[in-house]
C-alpha positions in Angstrom: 132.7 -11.1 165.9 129.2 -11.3 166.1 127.3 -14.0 163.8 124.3 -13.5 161.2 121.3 -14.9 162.9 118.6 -16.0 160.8 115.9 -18.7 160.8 115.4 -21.7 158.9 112.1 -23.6 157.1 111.8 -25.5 160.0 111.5 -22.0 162.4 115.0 -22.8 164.3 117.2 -19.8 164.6 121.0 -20.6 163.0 124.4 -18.3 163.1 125.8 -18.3 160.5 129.8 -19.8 160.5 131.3 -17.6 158.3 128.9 -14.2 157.7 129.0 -11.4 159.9 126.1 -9.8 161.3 124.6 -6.5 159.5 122.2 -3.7 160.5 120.3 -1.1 158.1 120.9 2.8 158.3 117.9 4.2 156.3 118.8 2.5 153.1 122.1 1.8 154.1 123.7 -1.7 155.6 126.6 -1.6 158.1 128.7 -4.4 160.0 127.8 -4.5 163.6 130.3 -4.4 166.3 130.7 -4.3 170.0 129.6 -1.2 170.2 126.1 -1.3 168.5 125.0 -4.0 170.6 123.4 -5.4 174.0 122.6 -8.6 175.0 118.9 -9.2 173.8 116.7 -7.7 176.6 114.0 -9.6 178.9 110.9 -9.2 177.5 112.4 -9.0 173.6 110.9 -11.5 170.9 111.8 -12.6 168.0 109.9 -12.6 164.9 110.7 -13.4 161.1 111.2 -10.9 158.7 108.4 -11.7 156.0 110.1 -12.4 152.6 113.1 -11.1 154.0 116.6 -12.9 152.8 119.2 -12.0 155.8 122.2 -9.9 154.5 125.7 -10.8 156.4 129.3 -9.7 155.7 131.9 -11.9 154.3 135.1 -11.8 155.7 136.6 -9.4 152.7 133.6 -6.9 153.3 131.4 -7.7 151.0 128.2 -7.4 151.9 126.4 -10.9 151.2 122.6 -12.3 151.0 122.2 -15.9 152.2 119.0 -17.0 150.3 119.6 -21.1 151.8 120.1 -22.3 154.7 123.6 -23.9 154.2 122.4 -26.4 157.1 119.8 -27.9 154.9 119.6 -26.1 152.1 116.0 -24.9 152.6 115.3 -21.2 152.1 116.7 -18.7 155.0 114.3 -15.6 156.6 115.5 -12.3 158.3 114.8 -12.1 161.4 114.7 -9.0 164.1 113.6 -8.4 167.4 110.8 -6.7 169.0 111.9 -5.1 171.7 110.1 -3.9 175.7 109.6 -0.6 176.8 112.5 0.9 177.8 114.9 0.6 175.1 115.5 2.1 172.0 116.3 0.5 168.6 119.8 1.5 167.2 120.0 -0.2 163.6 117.4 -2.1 161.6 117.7 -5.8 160.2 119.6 -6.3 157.1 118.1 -8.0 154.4 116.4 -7.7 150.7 112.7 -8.6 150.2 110.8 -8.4 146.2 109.4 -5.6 144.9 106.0 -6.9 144.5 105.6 -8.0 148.7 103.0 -6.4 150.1 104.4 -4.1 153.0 105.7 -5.6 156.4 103.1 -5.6 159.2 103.6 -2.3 161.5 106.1 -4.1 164.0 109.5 -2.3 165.2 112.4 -4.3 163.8 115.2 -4.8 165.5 118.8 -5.5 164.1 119.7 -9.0 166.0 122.9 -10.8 165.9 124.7 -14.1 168.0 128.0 -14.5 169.7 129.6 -17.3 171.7 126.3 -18.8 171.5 124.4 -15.2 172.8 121.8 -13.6 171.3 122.2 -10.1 170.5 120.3 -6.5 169.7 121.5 -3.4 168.1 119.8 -1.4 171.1 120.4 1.0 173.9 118.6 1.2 177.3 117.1 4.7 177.4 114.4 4.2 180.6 113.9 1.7 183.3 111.8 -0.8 181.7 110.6 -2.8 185.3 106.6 -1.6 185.0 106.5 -2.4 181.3 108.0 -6.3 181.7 106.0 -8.5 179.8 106.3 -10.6 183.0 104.0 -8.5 184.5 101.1 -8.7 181.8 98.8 -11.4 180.5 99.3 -13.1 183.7 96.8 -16.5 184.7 94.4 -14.0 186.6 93.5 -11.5 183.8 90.4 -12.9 182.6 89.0 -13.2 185.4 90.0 -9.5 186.8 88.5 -8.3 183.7 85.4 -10.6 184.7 85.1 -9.1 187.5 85.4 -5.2 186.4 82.9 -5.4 183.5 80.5 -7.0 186.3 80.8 -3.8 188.3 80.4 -1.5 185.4 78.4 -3.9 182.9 76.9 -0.6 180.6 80.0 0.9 179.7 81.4 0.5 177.0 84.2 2.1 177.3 85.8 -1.1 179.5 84.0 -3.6 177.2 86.5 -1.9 174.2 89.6 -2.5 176.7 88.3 -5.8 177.5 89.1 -6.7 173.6 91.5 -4.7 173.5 93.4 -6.6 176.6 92.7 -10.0 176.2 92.6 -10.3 172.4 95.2 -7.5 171.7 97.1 -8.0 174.5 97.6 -4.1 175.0 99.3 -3.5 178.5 97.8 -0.2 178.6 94.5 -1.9 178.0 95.3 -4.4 181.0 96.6 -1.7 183.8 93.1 -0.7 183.8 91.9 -4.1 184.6 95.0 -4.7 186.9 94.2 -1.7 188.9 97.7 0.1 187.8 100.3 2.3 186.4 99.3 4.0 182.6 96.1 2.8 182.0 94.7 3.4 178.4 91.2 5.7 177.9 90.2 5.6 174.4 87.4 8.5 173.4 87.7 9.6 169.7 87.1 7.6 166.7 88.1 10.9 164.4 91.0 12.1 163.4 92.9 14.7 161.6 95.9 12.9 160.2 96.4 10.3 158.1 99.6 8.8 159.6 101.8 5.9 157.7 102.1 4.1 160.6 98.6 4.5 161.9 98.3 1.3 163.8 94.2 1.4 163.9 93.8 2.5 160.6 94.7 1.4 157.3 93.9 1.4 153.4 92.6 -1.7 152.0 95.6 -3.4 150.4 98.2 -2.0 153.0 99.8 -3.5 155.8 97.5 -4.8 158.1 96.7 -2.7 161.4 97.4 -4.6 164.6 94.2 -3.3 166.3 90.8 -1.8 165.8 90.2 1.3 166.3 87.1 2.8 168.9 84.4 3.1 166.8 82.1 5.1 169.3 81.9 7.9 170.7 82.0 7.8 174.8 80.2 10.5 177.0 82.2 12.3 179.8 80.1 10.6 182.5 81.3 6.6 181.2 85.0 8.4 180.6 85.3 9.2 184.6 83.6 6.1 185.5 86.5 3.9 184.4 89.2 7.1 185.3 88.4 7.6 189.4 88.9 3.9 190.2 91.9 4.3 188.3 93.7 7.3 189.8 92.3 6.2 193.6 94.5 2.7 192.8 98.1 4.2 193.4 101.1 6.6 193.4 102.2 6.1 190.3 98.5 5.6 188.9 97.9 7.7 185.1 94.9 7.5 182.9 96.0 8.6 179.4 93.9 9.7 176.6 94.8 9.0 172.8 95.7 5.6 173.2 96.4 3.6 169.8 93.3 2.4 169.2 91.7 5.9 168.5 92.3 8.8 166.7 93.0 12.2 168.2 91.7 13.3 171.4 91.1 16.6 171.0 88.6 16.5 169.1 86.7 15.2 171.5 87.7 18.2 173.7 84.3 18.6 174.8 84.0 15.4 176.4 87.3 15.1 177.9 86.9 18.7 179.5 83.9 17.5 181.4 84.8 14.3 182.2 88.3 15.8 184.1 85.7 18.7 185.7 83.9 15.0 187.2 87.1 13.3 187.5 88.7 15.6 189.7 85.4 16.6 191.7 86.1 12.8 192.8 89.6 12.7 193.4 92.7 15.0 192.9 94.6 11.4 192.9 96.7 10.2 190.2 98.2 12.2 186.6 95.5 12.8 183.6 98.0 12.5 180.5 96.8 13.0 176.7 98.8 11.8 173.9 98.1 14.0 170.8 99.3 15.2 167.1 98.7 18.7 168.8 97.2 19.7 165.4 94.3 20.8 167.2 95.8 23.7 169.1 92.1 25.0 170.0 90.8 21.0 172.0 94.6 20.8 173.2 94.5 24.3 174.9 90.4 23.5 176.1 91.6 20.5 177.7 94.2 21.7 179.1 92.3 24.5 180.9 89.9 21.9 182.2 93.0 20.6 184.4 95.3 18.7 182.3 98.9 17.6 184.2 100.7 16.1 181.2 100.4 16.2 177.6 102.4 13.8 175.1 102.6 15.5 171.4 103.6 12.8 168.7 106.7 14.3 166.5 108.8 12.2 163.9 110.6 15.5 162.7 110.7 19.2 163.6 111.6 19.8 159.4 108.3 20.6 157.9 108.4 18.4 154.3 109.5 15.4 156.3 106.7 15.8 159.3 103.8 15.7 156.5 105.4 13.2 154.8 104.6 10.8 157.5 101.4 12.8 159.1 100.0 14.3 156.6 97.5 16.3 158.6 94.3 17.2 157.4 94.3 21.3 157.9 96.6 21.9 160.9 100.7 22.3 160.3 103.6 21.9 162.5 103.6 25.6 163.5 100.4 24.5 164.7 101.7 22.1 167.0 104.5 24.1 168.3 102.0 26.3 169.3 99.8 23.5 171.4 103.2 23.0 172.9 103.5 26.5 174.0 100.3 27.1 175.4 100.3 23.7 177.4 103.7 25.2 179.0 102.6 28.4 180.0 99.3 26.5 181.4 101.7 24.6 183.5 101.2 21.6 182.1 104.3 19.0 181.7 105.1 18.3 177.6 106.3 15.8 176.7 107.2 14.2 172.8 106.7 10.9 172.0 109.4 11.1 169.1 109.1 8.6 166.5 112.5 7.0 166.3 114.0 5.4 162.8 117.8 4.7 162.2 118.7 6.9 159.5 116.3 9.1 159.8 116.0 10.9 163.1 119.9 10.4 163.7 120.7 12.9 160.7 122.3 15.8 162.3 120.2 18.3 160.1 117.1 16.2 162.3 118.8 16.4 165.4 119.1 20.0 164.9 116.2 21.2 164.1 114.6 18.8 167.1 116.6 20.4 169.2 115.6 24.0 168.6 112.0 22.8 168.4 112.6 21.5 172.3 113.9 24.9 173.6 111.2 27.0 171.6 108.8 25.3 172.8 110.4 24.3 176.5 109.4 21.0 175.9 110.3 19.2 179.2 110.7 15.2 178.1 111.3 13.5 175.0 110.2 10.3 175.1 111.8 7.8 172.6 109.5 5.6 170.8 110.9 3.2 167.8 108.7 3.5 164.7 106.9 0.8 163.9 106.9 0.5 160.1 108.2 -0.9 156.8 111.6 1.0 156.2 110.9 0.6 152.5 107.5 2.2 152.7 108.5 4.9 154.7 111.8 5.8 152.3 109.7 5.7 149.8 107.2 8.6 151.1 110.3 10.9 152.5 111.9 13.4 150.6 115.4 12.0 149.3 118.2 13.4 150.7 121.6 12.3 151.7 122.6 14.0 155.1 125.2 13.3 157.8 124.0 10.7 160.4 125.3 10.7 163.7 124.1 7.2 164.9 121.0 6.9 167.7 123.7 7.1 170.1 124.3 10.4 169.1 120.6 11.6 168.6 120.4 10.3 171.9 123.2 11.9 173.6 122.7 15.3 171.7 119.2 15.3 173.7 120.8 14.7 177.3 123.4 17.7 176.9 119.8 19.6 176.6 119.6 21.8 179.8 116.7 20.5 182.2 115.2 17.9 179.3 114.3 14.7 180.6 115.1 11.5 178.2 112.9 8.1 178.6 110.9 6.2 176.8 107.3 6.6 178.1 105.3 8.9 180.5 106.2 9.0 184.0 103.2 10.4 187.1 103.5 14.3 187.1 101.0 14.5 189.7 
């Protein structure tokens, strides 16, 4: 049986002796078993659930919320995990929070759980996590690597925006470029053409908080390639990837982007150039890709039309749009990916999986990268059209995309290059 773990006044985490551990569906709580779970990954933290009361099961099957710790009899908090690259989120925490809490800050929680003194995560792993270790980051040497690239390049600003953006944000995308590495992060565009819920740069005033600033200049092609060469000249696996999450889309600064990878690649045929986009902007994303793009990453939380504005809402582009900037980056032999926005009870309802799955061989999509939403269930739920369709679990969203012939299934880009 696994335990209902949740955290005390004092910030101890406590199993509960008698409740059962719960997960949330979409609105919907479940018991987790044996087969929803994982031991809690390397790399995983735990956070509180603000205003959350933890849920558990009683032993008749009621479902149960423990407002006291029955330790000390101080209020008890939800808690969840955050979890590495590498794995995807199966179930949400269970709990209830008041109407009139602001929303939760734009973190991916994690249904958590104890046994036999354990902790637990409702989770499966989906890539192979080893570059994106938090081991690996925010390591004793940082600052002064970072030190020691701005001295090299002390005009552009590009780096001094990852600077922040690695040692105050603690982005790892942000730090490859310092650490001379893997994915490294190239901001260029502070527009944008959607207005997504979970936009973690930009937020209304009175909403949940975003986690990180977003670019608030405008880079020439010249300062781009002066960070990207080093980059791509530093290994096998070395990518420099545009729309990053502290910008907005990168297409739109098409202009810029196709001129710096005409420099880049004058320099060095090295390394993969990847841009993650909404794809809304079929006209930059085909530009670019012309200029010599290897890999393009669109961002998708559902191929059904209501339910991709709902979370989007783009500002004059449409999902036919998008399918289309998949198309044309196929045929231009560049590799697609889809950084699919995954939500338990949402992108496991068959009528999701479905129409996902057509979208992929439409559009011969050749990954789909899993990526756990980060956002306020309630929120979200309460923007989505209400419906009541099958769910097949993650597991099956998951293994419904594997039986696609010739699709790759991960969790983040790989070097196509």
């Amino acid at each position: 049986m696994y335990r209902l773990l949740f955290a005390g006044d004092d910030g101890q985490l406590y199993d509960h002796p008698v409740l059962r551990a719960t997960g949330r569906t979409g609105d919907r709580f479940v018991e987790l078993s044996g087969e929803d779970m994982e031991k809690l990954p390397a790399g995983a933290s735990m956070v509180l659930v603000p205003g959350g009361v933890p849920v558990g099961m009683t032993r008749a099957g009621n479902f149960s919320a423990l407002e006291h710790n029955p330790w000390t009899g101080e209020r008890s908090w939800a808690v969840g995990a955050l979890l590495p690259q590498g794995y995807t989120r199966t179930y949400l925490p269970a709990y209830t929070r008041s109407e009139k809490e602001k929303p939760l800050p734009l973190l991916g929680y994690t249904a958590v759980a104890c046994r036999a003194g354990e902790l637990y995560a409702a989770v499966r792993r989906t890539d192979n996590p080893e570059q994106w270790d938090p081991a690996h980051y925010d390591t004793i040497d940082l600052p002064q690597l970072v030190k020691n690239k701005l001295d090299l390049f002390p005009k552009n600003p590009i780096l001094s925006h990852l600077a922040h953006c690695a040692l105050e944000y603690h982005c790892f995308t942000a730090q490859n470029i310092f650490y001379g590495r893997w994915e490294g992060g190239l901001p260029v565009s502070p527009a944008c053409n959607a207005r997504c819920l979970g936009c973690i740069s930009l937020q209304p005033a009175g909403c949940c908080p975003s986690p990180q600033a977003r670019i608030g200049f405008s880079p020439n092609a010249l300062e781009v390639a002066e960070v990207a060469v080093p980059h791509l000249n530093s290994g096998a696996e070395a990518i420099i990837s545009f729309g990053q999450g502290c910008e907005g889309e990168p297409s739109l600064a098409a202009a810029t982007i196709t001129d710096a990878i005409e420099m880049i690649r004058a320099e060095t045929s090295r390394g993969t150039i990847n841009m993650n986009s909404n794809g809304g902007n079929s006209a930059g994303v085909i530009e670019i890709c012309r200029a010599g793009l290897d890999a393009v990453r669109v961002s998708m939380i559902s191929a059904r039309e209501d339910i991709y504005n709902a979370y989007y809402r783009p500002q004059g582009y449409t999902l036919a749009e998008v399918c289309q900037s998949l198309e044309a980056a196929g045929r231009l032999n560049v590799y697609t990916s889809l950084n699919l926005l995954v939500f338990p009870g949402l992108t496991d309802r068959a009528a999701e999986v479905a129409a996902l799955v057509n979208l992929i061989v439409e559009t011969g999509v050749k990954m789909v990268q899993l990526r756990n939403l980060n956002i306020d269930p309630d929120l979200l739920n309460q923007h989505l059209p209400g419906t009541e369709e099958e769910l097949i679990g993650i597991p099956g969203l998951i293994e419904s995309l594997q039986k696609v012939p010739g699709l790759k299934v991960g969790n983040f880009s790989h070097p196509v290059n």
